[in-house]
C-alpha positions as CSV (number, residue, x, y, z in Angstrom):
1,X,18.7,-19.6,-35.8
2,X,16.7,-16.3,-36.8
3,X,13.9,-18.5,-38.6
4,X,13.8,-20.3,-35.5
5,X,12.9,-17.6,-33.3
6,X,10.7,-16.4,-36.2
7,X,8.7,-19.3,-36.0
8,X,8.5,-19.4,-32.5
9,X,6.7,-16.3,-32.2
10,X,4.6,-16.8,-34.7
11,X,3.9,-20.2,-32.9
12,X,2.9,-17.9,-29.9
13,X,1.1,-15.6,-31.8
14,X,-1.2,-18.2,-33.4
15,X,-1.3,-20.0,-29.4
16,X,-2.9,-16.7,-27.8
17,X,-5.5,-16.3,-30.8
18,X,-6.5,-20.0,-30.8
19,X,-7.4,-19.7,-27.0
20,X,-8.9,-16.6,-26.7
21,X,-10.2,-14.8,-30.4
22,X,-11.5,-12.1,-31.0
23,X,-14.2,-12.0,-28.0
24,X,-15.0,-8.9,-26.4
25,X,-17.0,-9.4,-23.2
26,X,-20.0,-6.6,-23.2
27,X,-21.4,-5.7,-19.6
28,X,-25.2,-4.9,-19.4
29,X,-24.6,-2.9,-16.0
30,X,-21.5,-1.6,-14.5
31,X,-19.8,-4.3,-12.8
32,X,-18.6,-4.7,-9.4
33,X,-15.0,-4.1,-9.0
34,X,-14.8,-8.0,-8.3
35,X,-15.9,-8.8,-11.6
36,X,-14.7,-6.5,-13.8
37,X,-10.6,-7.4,-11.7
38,X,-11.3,-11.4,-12.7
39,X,-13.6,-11.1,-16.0
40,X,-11.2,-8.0,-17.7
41,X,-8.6,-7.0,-15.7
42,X,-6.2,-9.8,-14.8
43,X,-6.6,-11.6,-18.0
44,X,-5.4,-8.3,-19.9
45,X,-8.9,-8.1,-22.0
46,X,-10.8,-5.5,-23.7
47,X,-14.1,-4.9,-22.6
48,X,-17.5,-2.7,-23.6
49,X,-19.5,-1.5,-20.4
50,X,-23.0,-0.2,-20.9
51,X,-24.7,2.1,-18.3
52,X,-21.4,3.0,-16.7
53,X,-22.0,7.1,-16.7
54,X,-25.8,7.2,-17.5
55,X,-25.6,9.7,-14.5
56,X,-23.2,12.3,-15.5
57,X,-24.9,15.3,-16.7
58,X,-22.4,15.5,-19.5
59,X,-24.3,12.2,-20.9
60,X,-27.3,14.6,-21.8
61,X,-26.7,18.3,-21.4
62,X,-23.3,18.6,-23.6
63,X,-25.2,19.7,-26.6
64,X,-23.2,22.5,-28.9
65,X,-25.6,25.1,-27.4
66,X,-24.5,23.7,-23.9
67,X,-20.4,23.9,-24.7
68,X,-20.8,27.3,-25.9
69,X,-22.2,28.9,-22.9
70,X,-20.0,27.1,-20.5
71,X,-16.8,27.4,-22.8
72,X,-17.6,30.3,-25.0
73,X,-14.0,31.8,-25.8
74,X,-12.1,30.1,-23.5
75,X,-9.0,29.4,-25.0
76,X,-8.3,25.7,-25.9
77,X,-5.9,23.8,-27.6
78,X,-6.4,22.2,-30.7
79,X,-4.8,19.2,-32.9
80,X,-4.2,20.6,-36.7
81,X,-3.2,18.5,-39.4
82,X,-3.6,18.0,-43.0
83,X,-4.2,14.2,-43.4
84,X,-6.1,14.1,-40.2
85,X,-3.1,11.6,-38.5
86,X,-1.5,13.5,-35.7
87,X,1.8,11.3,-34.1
88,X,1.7,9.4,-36.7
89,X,4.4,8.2,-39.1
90,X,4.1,9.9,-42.5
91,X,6.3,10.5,-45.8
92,X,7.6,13.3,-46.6
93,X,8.3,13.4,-50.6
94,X,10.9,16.3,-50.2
95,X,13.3,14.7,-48.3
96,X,12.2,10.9,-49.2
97,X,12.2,9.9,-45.6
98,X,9.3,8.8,-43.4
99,X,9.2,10.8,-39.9
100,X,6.9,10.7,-36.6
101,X,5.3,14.0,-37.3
102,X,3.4,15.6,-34.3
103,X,0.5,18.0,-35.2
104,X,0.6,21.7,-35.5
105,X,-0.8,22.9,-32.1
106,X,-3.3,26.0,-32.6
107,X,-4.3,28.0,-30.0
108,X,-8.6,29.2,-30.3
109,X,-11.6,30.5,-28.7
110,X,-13.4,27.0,-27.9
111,X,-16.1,28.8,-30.0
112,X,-13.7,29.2,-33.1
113,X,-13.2,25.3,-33.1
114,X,-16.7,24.5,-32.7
115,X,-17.8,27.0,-35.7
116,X,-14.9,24.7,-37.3
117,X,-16.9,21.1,-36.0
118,X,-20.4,23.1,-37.4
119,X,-18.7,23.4,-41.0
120,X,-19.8,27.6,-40.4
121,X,-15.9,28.4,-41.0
122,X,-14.1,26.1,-43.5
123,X,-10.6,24.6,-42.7
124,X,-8.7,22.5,-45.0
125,X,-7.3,20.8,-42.4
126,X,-8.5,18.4,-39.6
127,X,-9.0,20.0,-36.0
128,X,-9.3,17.9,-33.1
129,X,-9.1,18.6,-29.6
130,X,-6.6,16.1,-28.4
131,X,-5.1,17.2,-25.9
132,X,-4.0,14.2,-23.3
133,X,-2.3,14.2,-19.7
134,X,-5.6,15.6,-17.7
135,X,-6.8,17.7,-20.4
136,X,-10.0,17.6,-18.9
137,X,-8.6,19.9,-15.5
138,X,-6.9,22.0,-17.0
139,X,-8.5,23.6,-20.0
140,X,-12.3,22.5,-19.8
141,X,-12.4,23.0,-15.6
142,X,-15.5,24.2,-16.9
143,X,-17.2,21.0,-17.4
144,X,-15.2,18.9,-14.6
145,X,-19.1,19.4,-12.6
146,X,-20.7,17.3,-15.7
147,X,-19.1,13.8,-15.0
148,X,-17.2,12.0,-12.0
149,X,-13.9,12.4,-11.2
150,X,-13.4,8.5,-11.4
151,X,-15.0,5.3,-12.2
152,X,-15.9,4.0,-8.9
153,X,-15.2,0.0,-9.5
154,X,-12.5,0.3,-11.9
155,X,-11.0,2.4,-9.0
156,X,-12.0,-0.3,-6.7
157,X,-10.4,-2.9,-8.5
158,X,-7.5,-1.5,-9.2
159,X,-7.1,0.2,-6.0
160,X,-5.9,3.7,-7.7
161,X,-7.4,6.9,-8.7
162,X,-6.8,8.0,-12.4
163,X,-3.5,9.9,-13.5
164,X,-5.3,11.6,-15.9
165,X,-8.9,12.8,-17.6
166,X,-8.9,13.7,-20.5
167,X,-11.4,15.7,-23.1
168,X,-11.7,14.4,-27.1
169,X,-13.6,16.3,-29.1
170,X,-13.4,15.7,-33.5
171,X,-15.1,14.8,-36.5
172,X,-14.2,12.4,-39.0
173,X,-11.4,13.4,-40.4
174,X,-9.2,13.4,-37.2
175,X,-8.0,9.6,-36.5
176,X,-5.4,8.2,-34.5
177,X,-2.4,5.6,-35.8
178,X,-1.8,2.7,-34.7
179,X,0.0,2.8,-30.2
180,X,0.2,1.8,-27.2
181,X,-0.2,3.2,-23.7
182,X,1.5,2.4,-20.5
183,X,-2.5,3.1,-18.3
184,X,-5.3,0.9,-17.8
185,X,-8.2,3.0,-20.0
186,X,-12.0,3.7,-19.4
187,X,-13.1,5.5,-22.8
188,X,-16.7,7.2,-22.6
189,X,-18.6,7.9,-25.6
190,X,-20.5,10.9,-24.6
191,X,-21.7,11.7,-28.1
192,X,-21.0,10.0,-31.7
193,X,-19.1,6.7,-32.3
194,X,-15.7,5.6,-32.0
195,X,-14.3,2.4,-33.8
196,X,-11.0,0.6,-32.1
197,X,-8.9,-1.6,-34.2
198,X,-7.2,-3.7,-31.4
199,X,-4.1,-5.6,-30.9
200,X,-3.1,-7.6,-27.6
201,X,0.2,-6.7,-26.8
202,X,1.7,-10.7,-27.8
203,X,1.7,-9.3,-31.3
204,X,4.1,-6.9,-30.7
205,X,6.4,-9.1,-33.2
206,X,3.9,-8.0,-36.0
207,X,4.5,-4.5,-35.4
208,X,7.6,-3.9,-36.9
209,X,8.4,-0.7,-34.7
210,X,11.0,1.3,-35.2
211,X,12.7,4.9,-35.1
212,X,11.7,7.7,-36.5
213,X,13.3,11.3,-37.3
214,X,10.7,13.8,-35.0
215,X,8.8,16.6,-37.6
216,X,6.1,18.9,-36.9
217,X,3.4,20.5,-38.7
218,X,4.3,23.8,-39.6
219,X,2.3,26.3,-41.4
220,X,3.9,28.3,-44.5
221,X,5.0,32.1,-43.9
222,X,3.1,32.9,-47.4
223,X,-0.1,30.7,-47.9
224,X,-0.4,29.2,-44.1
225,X,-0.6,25.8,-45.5
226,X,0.7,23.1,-43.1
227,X,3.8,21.6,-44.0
228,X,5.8,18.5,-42.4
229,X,8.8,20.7,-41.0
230,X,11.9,17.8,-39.1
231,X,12.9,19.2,-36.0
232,X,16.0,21.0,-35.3
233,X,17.8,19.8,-33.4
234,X,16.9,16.3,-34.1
235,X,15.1,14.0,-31.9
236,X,13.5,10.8,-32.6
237,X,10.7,8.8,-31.4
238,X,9.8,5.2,-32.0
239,X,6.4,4.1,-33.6
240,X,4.3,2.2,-35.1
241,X,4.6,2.6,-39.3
242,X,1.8,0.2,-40.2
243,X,-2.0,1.7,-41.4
244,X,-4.8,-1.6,-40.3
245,X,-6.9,0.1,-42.5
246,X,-4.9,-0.6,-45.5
247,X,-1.3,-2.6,-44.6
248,X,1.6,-3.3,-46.8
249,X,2.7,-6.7,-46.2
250,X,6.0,-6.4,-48.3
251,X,7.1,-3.4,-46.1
252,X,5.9,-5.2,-43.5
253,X,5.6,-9.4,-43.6
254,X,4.9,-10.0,-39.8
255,X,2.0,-7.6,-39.9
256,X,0.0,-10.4,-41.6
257,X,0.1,-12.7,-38.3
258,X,-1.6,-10.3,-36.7
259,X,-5.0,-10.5,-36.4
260,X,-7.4,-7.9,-35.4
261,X,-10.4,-7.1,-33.0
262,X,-12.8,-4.4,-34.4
263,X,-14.6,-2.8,-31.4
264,X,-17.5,-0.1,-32.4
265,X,-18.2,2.2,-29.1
266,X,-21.0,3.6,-29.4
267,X,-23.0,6.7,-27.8
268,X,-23.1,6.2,-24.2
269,X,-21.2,2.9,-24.5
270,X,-17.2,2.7,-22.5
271,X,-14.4,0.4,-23.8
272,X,-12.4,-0.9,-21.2
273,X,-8.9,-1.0,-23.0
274,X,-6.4,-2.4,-21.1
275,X,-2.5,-1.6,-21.1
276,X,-0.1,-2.1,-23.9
277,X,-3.3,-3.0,-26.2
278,X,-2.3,-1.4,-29.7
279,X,-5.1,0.6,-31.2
280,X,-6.0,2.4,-33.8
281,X,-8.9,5.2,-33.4
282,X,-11.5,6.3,-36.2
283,X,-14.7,8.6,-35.3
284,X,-17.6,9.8,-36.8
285,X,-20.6,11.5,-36.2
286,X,-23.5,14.6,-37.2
287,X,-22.9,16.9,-34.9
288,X,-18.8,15.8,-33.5
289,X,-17.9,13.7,-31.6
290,X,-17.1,13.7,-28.3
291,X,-15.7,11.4,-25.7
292,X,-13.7,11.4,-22.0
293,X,-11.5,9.0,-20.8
294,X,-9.7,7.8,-17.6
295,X,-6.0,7.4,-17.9
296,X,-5.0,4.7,-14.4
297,X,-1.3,4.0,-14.9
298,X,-0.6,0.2,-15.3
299,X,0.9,-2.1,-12.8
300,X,4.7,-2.2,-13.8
301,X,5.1,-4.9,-10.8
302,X,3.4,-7.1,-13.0
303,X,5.4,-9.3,-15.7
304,X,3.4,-7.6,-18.3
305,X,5.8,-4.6,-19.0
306,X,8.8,-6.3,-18.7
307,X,7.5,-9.0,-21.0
308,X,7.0,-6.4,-23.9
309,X,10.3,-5.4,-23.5
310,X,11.8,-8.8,-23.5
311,X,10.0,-8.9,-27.2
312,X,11.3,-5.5,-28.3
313,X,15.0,-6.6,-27.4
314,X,14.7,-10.1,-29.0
315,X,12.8,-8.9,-32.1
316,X,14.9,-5.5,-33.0
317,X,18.3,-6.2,-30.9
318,X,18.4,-10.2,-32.4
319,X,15.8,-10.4,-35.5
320,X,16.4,-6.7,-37.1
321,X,19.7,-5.8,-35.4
322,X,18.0,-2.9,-35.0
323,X,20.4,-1.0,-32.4
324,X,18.8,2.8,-32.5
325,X,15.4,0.9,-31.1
326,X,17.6,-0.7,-28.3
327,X,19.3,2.4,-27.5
328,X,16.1,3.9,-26.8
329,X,14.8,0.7,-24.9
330,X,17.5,1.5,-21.8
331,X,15.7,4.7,-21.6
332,X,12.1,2.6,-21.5
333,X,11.3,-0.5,-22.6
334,X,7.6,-0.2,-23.4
């Protein structure tokens, strides 16, 4: 029975790649909201926009020289970690268990973190203003003037405004492991590149999700390194455990029907990510890099999110009997 329903998803899997690749439609121009609702929206596909903010004044005044003066010491909130994976599953070789550790959260002058992005103070850790649920208003109000406060046929087409706006700032060293979001997501490049591993959200099967203890990044009392630190009490969080860039497929045996879409975003470019896509974040560039993106929440009348759900609760409740997942599925599905 199991290696029936095994095969079926796979033979699913295998369906959706056959019919639609690993295509990204790129638009020369902004689209009407018309277009972009039939070409990217309803069939649930990534997309790369060109033009699309050529008019904010963020797209050429947000030098370093530019951020100073408006930020200066303003006092922002940054990512720290020492592998440069913040929410990410990680191993911790004290206790031998693998946990969904969260970064430790620092608390600078904007001008301290950009001495840190300029190399003229040395960290041994990775520092990345992350920051999410409308970062953007609420600790860089300073710069809301620089771009819109939507995009005007995504908003349109959708007929919403965003739930959030949100500010990224980082180097190299800062990535983001392998998730999904519940919003419909305009990402703007403003300065640097940004590569997305993608996954649709019919290969949730070769995920292999599951629970994780909660830890934190914590830094020592006597040499201030950061250390993975469980939470007390303890909490849990389900995630993602696999790495694109480098997977185990005897941990993890379904990852290898996956198949993924490599998008590059580059400097003035947006990716339209759509809902429930998985994706995996890596970033590079001279100076930092920096990028904004609009956060529209998904339509949950749609059979999309109740569809992922279905897969959770046949692949961990029947395949992996995996009841800790299914516990947390009453609470929210996707």
């Amino acid at each position: 029975m199991l290696e029936s329903i095994n095969d079926c998803f796979v033979r699913y899997i295998k369906e959706y790649q056959d019919i639609n690749g690993t295509y990204v439609h790129t638009y020369d121009k902004p689209p009407s909201a018309l277009e972009f609702l039939r070409t990217s929206v309803h069939p649930n596909r990534p997309a790369i926009i060109k033009g699309s903010f050529d008019h904010f004044p963020a797209r050429t005044q947000w030098t370093n020289e530019y951020l100073r003066d408006k930020m200066g010491d303003a006092t922002v909130t940054v990512a720290t970690t020492p592998n440069g994976y913040a929410d990410a599953v990680t191993y911790d070789p004290i206790t031998n268990k693998e946990y969904f550790v969260m970064p430790h959260e620092q608390h600078m002058a904007f001008n301290e973190f950009l001495d840190l992005i300029e190399k003229k103070t040395h960290s041994e850790n990775a520092n990345y203003i992350s920051l999410q649920n409308g970062s953007l208003n609420i600790e860089y109000q300073a710069l809301e003037k620089d771009v819109d406060a939507d995009i005007a046929w995504c908003s349109e087409a959708l007929g919403k405004q965003p739930d959030a706006l949100n500010f990224w700032f980082g180097d190299e060293r800062s990535a983001t492991s392998l998730h999904k979001d519940p919003y419909e997501n305009c990402y703007a490049v403003i300065r640097g590149q940004k590569t997305f591993i993608l996954y649709p959200p019919s290969e949730y099967y070769c995920m292999h999700e599951s629970v994780y203890p909660n830890a934190i990044f914590k830094p020592n009392e006597k040499n201030l390194k950061l250390e993975m630190t469980p939470l007390d009490p303890p909490s849990s969080t389900p995630w993602i455990p696999v790495n694109p860039l480098c997977p185990d497929f005897v941990r993890y045996p379904r990852f290898a029907n996956a198949s993924p879409i490599t998008v590059t975003v580059n400097e003035g470019d947006m990716l339209y990510l759509p809902a429930l896509w998985f994706h995996q974040v890596m970033q590079k560039g001279d100076q930092g890099v920096i990028a904004i993106n609009y956060w529209y929440d998904m339509d949950y009348s749609s059979n999309l999110y109740p569809t992922v759900g279905l897969y959770r609760r046949l692949i961990t409740g029947v395949i992996e009997n995996n009841m800790e997942l299914l516990k947390d599925d009453e609470d929210d599905s996707c």
